[in-house]
C-alpha positions in Angstrom: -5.4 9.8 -17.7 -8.4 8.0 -18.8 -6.5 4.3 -19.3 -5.1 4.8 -15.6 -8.8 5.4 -14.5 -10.2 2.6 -15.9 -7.1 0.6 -15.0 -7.6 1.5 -11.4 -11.2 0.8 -11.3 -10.6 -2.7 -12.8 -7.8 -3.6 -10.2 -10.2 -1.8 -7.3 -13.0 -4.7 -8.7 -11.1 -7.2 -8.5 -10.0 -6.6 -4.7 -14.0 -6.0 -3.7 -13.9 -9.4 -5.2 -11.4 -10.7 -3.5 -12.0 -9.8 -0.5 -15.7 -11.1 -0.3 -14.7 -14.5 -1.0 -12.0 -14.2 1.8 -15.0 -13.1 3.7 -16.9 -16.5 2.8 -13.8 -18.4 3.4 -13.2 -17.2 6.8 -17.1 -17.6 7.7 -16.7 -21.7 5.9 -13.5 -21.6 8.9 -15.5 -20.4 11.7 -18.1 -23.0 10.8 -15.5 -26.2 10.2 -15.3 -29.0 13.1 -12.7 -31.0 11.4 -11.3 -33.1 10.0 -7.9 -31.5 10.1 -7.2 -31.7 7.1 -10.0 -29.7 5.6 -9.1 -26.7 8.4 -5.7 -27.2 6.3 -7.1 -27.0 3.0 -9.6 -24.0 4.1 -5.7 -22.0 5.2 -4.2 -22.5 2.4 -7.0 -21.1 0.1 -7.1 -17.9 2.5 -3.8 -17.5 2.4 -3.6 -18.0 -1.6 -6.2 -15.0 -1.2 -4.5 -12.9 1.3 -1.5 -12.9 -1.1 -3.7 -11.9 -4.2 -5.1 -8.7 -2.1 -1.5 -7.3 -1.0 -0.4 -7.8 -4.9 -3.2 -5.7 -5.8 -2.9 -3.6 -3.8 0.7 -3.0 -4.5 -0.8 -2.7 -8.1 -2.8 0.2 -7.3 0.1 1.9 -5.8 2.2 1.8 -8.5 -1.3 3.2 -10.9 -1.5 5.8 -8.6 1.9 7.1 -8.6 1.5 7.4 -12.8 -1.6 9.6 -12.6 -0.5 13.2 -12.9 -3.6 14.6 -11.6 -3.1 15.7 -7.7 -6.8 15.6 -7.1 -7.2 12.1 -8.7 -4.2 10.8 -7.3 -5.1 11.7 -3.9 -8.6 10.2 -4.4 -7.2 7.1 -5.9 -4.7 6.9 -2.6 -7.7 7.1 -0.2 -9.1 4.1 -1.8 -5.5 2.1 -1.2 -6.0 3.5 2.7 -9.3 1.6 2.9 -8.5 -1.3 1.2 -5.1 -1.7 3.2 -7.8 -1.3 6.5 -10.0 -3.8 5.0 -7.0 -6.0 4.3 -6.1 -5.8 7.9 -9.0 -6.6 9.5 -9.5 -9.4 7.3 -6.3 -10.5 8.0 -7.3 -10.9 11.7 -10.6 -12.1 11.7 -8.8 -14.7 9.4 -6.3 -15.3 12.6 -9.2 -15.9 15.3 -11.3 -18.2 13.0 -8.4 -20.3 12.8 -8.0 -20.3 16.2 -11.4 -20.6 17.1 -11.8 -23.8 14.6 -8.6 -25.7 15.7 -9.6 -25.4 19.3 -13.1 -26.7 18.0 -11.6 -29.7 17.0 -9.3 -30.5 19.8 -12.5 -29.9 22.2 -14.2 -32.7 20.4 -11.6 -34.5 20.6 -11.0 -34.3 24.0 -14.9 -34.8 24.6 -14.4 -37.9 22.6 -12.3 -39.5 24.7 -14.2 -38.8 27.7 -17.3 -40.6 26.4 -14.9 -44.2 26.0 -16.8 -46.5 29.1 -14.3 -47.6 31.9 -15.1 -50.8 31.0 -11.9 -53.8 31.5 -12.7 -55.2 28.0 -12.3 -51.6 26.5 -9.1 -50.6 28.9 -6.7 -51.3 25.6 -8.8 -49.8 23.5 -9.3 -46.7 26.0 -5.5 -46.6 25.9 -5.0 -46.7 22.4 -7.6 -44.3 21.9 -5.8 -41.9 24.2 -2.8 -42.5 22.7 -4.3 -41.3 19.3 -6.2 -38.2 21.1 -2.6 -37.2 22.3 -1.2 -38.0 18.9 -4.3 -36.1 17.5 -3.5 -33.1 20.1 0.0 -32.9 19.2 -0.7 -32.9 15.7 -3.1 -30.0 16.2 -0.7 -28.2 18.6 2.0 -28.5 15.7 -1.0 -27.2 13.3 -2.1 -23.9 15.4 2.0 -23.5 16.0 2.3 -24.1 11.9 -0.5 -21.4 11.1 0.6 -19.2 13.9 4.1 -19.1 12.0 2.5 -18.2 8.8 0.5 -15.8 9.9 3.3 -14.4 11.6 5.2 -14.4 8.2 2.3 -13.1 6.9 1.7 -9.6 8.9 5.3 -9.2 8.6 4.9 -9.3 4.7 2.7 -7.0 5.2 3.8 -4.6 7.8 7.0 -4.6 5.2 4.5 -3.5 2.9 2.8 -0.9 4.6 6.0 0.5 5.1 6.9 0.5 1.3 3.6 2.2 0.5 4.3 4.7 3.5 7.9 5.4 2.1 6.0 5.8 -1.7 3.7 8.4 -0.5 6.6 10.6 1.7 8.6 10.2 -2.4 5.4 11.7 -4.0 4.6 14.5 -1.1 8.5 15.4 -1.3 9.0 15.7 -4.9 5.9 17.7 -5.2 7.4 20.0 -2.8 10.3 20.1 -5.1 8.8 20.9 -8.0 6.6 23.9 -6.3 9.8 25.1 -5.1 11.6 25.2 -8.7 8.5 26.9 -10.2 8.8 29.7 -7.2 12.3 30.0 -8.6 11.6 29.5 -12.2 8.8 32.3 -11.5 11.3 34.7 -9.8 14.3 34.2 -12.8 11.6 35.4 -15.2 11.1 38.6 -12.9 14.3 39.1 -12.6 15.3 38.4 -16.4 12.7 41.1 -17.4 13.5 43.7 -15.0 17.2 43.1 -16.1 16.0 43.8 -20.1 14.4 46.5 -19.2 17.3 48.2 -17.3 19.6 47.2 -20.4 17.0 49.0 -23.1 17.2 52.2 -20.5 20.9 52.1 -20.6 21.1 51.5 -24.3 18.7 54.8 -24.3 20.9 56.9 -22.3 23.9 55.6 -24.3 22.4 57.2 -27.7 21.3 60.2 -26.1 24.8 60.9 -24.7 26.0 60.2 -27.9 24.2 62.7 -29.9 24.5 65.2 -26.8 28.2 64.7 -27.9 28.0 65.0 -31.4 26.1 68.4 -30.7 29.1 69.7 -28.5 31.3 68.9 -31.4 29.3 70.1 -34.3 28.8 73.6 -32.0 32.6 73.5 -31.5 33.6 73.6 -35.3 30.8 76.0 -35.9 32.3 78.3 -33.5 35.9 77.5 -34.5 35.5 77.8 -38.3 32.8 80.6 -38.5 
């Protein structure tokens, strides 16, 4: 169908999209040193993104199982395959960045605080700063424990997915099969249904002709009987 075609092809846009400017985002998170808060900011885009991709994805599942045309379908299903891949792979160069950037930031910070002097008048300071390094560290810890949680959440979403689309394309497969095997049988009624129509016109034959071979032994009876 022409309208699932072009519906397919707009949804496939719109993932090449997508997924380019998760591409950018996760190259903006390989390249931040902090603050915190805009690592924070630069997560929750990606995974605003990374949710947009699975849906449509999930979109161009549910185009391809309307499209009645195997060859088309099975086309339009190898697209989903690389897409899902791409998704993947995303999805965990998206996890190291992260990674890559908090540990950044907690570097620096530790750096940071090995730069302070020794000095007596800066002791409290030194302290305090410490103090806020550790605070800085635990926050950080709770961060990468935070995003390692929703990332978690988030392969698990899609693993869940995967296993939808999986169970989708066994349905399809399957009730192909089924219908190939009703139209062997539907085939195989109409043989039988035509040899049985023939075998009834060659009984209705034989019927006739033993009814006129009876008629004749009659009529040649009576014409024996009476003449």
């Amino acid at each position: 169908m022409v309208l699932t075609e072009e519906s397919f092809k707009s949804v496939s846009q719109e993932i090449i999209k997508s997924h380019l400017e998760l591409t950018a985002l996760i190259q903006d998170i390989q390249q931040c040193i902090g603050p915190l808060e805009y690592l924070n900011e630069l997560n929750a885009d990606g995974r605003t993104k990374i949710a947009v991709l699975r849906k449509s994805i999930e979109k161009l599942v549910d185009i391809a199982d309307c499209e009645r045309n195997r060859s088309k379908r099975d086309e339009m299903l190898a697209d989903i395959d690389n897409f899902k891949g791409q998704l993947s792979t995303a999805m965990a160069a998206f996890r190291k960045a992260n990674i890559a950037s908090a540990c950044a930031i907690d570097k620096m910070s530790r750096e940071d605080l090995l730069t302070l002097t020794t000095d007596r008048e800066n002791s409290l300071r030194k302290r305090k700063d410490k103090q806020n390094a550790a605070n800085t560290s635990s926050r950080i810890t709770d961060k990468l424990l935070d995003i390692s949680r929703h990332l978690a959440e988030t392969t698990q979403r899609s693993a869940e997915t995967l296993d939808n689309l999986v169970i989708s394309s066994d349905k399809v497969s399957s009730t192909r099969k089924e219908l190939q095997h009703q139209q062997q049988v539907i085939e195989q009624s109409g043989k039988l249904l035509g040899k049985y129509g023939r075998r009834e016109i060659t009984d209705k034959a034989l019927l006739i002709l033993a009814f006129i071979f009876f008629l004749a032994c009659v009529f040649y009876i009576l014409q024996k009987r009476l003449f």
